[in-house]
C-alpha positions in Angstrom: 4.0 17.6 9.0 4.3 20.2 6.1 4.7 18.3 2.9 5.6 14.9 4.4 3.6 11.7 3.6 1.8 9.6 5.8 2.9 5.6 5.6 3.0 4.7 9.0 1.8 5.8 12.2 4.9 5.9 13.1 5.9 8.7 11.1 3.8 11.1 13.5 5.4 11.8 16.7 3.6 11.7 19.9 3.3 15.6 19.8 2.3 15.2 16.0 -0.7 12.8 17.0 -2.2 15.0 19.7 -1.8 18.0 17.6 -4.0 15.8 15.0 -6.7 15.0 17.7 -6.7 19.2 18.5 -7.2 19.7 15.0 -9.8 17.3 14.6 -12.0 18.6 17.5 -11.4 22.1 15.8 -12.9 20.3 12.6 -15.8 18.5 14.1 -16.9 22.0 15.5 -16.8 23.7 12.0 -16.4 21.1 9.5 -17.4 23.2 6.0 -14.9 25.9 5.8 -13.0 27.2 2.3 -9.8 25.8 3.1 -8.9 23.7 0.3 -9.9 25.7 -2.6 -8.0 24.8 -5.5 -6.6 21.9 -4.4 -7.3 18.5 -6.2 -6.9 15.4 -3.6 -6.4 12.1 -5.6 -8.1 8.9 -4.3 -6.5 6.0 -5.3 -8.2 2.9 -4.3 -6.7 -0.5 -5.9 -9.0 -2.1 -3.3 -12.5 -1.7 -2.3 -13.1 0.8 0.7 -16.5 2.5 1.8 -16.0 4.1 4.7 -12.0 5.4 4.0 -12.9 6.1 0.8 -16.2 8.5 1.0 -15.0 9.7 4.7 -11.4 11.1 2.5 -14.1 13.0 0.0 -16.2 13.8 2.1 -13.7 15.9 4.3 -12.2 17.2 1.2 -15.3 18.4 -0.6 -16.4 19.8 2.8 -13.1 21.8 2.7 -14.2 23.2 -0.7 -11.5 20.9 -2.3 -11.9 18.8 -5.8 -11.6 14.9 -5.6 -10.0 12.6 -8.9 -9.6 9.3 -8.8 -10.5 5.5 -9.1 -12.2 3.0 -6.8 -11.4 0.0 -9.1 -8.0 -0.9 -10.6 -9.8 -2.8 -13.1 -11.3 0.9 -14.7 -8.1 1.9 -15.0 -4.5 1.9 -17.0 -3.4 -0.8 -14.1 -6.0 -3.2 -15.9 -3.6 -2.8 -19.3 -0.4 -3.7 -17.2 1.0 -0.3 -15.9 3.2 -0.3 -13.3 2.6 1.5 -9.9 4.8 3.7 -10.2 3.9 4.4 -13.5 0.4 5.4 -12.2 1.8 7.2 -9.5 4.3 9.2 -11.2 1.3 10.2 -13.8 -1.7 11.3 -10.8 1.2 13.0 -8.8 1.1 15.6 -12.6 -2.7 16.3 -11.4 -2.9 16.1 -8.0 -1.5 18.1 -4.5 -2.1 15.1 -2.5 -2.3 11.4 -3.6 -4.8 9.1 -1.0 -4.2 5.3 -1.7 -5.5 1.7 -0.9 -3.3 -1.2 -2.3 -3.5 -4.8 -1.5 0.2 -5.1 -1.0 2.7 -4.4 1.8 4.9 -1.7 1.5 3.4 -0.1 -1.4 2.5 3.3 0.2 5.9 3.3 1.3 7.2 2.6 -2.6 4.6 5.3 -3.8 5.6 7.9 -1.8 9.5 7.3 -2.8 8.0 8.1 -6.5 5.7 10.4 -6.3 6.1 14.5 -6.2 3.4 15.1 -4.1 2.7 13.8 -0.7 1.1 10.6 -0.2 -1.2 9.0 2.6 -1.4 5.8 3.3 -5.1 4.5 3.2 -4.1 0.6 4.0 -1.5 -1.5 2.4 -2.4 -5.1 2.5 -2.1 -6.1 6.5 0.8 -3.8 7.1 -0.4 -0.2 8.0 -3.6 2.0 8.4 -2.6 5.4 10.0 -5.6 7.2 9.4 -7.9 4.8 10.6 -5.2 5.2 13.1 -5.5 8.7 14.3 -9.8 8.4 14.2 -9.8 5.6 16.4 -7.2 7.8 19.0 -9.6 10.2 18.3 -12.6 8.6 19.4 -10.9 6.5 22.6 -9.7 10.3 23.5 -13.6 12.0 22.9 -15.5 8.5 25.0 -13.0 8.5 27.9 -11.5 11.7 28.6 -8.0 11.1 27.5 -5.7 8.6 26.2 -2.9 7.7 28.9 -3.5 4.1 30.9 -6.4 2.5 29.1 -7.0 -0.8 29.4 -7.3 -1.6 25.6 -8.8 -4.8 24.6 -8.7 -6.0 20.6 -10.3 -8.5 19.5 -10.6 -10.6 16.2 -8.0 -10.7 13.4 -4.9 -9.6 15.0 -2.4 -11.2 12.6 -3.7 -10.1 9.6 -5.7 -6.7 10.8 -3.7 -3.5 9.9 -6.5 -0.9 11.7 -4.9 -3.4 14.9 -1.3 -3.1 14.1 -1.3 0.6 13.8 -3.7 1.3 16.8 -0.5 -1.0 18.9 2.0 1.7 18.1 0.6 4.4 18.1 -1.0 3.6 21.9 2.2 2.6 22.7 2.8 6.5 23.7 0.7 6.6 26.2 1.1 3.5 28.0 -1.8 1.2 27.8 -2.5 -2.3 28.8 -3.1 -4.4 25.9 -5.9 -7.4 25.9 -5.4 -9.8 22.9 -8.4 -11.9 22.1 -8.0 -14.2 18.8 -8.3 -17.4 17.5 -5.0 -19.2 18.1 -4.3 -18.7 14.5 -5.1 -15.2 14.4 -2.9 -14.1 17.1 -0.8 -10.8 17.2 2.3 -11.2 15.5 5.6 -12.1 17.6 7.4 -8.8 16.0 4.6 -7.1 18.1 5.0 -8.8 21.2 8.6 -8.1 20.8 7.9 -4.0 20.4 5.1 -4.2 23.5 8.3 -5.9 25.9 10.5 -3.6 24.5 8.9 -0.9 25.8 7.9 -2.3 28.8 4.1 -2.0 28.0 2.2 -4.6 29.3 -0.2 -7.2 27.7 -2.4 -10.8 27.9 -4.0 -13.4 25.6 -7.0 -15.1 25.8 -9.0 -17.0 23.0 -11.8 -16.5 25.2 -13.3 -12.5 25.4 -15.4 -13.1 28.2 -12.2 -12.9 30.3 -11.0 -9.6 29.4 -14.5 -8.0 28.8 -14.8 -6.9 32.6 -11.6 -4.6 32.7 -11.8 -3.3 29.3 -12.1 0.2 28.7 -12.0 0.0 24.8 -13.3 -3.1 23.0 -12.1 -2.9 19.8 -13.6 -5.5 17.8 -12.3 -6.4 14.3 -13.8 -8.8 11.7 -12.4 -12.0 10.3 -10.9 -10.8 7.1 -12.2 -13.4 4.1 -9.8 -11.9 1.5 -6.5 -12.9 3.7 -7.2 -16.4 3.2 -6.0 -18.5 0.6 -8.4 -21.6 1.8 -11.8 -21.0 2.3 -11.8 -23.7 5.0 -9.5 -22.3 6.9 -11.5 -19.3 7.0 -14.9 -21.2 8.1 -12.6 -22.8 11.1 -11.8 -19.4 12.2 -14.9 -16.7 11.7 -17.0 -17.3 14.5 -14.1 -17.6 17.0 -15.1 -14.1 19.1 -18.0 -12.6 18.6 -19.5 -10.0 20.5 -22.9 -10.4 22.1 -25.0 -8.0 24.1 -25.5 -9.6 27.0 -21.8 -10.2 27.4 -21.8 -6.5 28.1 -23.6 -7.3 31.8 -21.0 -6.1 34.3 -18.6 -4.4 32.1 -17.4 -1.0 33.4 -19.1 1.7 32.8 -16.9 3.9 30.6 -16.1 0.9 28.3 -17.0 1.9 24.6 -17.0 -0.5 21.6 -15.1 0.2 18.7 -14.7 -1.3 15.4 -13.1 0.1 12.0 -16.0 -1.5 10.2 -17.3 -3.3 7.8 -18.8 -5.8 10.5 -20.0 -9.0 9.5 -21.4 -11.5 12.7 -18.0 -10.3 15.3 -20.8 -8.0 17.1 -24.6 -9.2 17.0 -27.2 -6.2 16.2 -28.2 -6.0 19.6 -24.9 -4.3 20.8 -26.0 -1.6 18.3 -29.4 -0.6 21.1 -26.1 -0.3 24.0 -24.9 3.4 24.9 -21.4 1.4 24.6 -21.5 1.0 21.5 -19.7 3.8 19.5 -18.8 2.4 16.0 -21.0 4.3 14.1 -20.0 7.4 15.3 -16.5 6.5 15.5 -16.9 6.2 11.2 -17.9 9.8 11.5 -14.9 10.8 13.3 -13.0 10.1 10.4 -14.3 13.0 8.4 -13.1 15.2 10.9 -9.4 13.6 11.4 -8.7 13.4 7.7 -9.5 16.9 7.5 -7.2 17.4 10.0 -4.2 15.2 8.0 -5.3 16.6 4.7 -4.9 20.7 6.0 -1.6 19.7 8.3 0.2 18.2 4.9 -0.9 20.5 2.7 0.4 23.4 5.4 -3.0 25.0 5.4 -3.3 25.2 9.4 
């Protein structure tokens, strides 16, 4: 992992994800050590984050690491009309490590071709979201013990939800069952489907989460995402179509945890936040510990 970007999940190997996870639970036990002193991580964020965003400092700062960077294109050189790779070629001069958030598809990848320092993907558009990735493994491993034959239920924006598309291959190694609960319009891309038969890993759909909510052992929940809409109509039609409610979790199984890469808006009412299965709160703190684990492992520092 020395020196290599992260775009995809799929650039980690099975091996290279558990080893993430080890590192992680090394983190979480000692999470302020020296590690990354003298070492400038650049954030990059052409779109808004919270949680990516401070979670990436916060792991590097608590590394003893320095942090550059922008969390709005608009306050800087991109607002006068320079080009990515412009942008990248010039923070890849002051940087070890470049973090980045764009709205479009496949520009991690592009970045990474340009740049001279490795770069992570922190979400392009509704392509990929490794890191939110590798957290989410992370915390399924930590609330049930291990990873292999989950029943995994998602839930929400599966055509447009990137935290969704990554979490699909990467379980993928460790042979899950998949539950797909959407709005009909929502629904996981074909391309997916395709993969999941292709490697002979089962799955069902339902617009209807009640039906799936008794086997699950994960409920990840995702929201209805405003900003992939181009009608605002078409966005009313869809945003209430799952949402979570507490007393749905009444004869669930006990080892089900909810997850969800937050921010929330109405997919899970407040009083799922009183349940012991609800874990999304702590799952946002998992991050800190997992991107210190990707930060150290590129950088060759552990």
């Amino acid at each position: 992992m020395k020196n290599r970007s992260l775009v995809s999940i799929t650039d980690y190997s099975r091996d290279e994800i558990l080893k993430i996870l080890s590192l992680a639970a090394e983190f979480e036990s000692k999470p302020s050590q020296n590690l990354l002193s003298g070492k400038v991580v650049a954030t990059l964020f052409f779109e808004p984050s919270t949680r990516t965003r401070l979670s990436f400092e916060s792991a590097v700062n608590r590394l003893g690491g320095s942090v550059i960077g922008f969390t709005d294109s608009s306050s800087s050189s991109v607002s006068k009309g320079e080009s990515l790779k412009d942008t990248i070629k010039t923070v890849s001069n002051y940087s070890d490590l470049i973090v980045m958030r764009h709205p479009l598809e496949g520009s991690a990848k592009y970045a990474s071709e340009v740049a001279s320092v490795p770069v992570v993907n922190a979400g392009d558009g509704a392509n990929q979201h490794p890191t939110q990735t590798l957290l989410d493994l992370y915390s399924i491993q930590k609330t049930q013990k291990n990873i292999e034959k989950l029943n995994i239920c998602l839930v929400g924006d599966l055509k447009y939800g990137r935290t969704v598309h990554s979490l699909l291959m990467a379980l993928s190694y460790f042979k899950p069952v998949f539950y797909f609960v959407s709005h009909s319009s929502l629904q996981i891309p074909n391309e997916y489907k395709i993969f999941l038969r292709e490697h002979s890993i089962e799955f069902y759909e339902s617009a209807e989460l009640r039906e799936f909510l008794s086997v699950a052992d994960i409920a990840y929940i995702t929201r209805v995402q405003r900003e992939r809409f181009s009608e605002p109509m078409e966005y009313e039609k869809t945003k209430n179509a799952c949402i979570l409610r507490g007393e749905m979790l009444e004869n669930t199984k006990s080892n089900l945890k909810i997850l969800h890469p937050l921010p929330r808006v109405n997919e899970i009412t407040t009083d799922v936040d009183n349940s012991e299965k609800a874990y999304y709160f702590t799952q946002a703190l998992n991050g800190v510990f997992v991107r210190q684990a990707i930060i150290t492992s590129i950088l060759g520092l552990v």
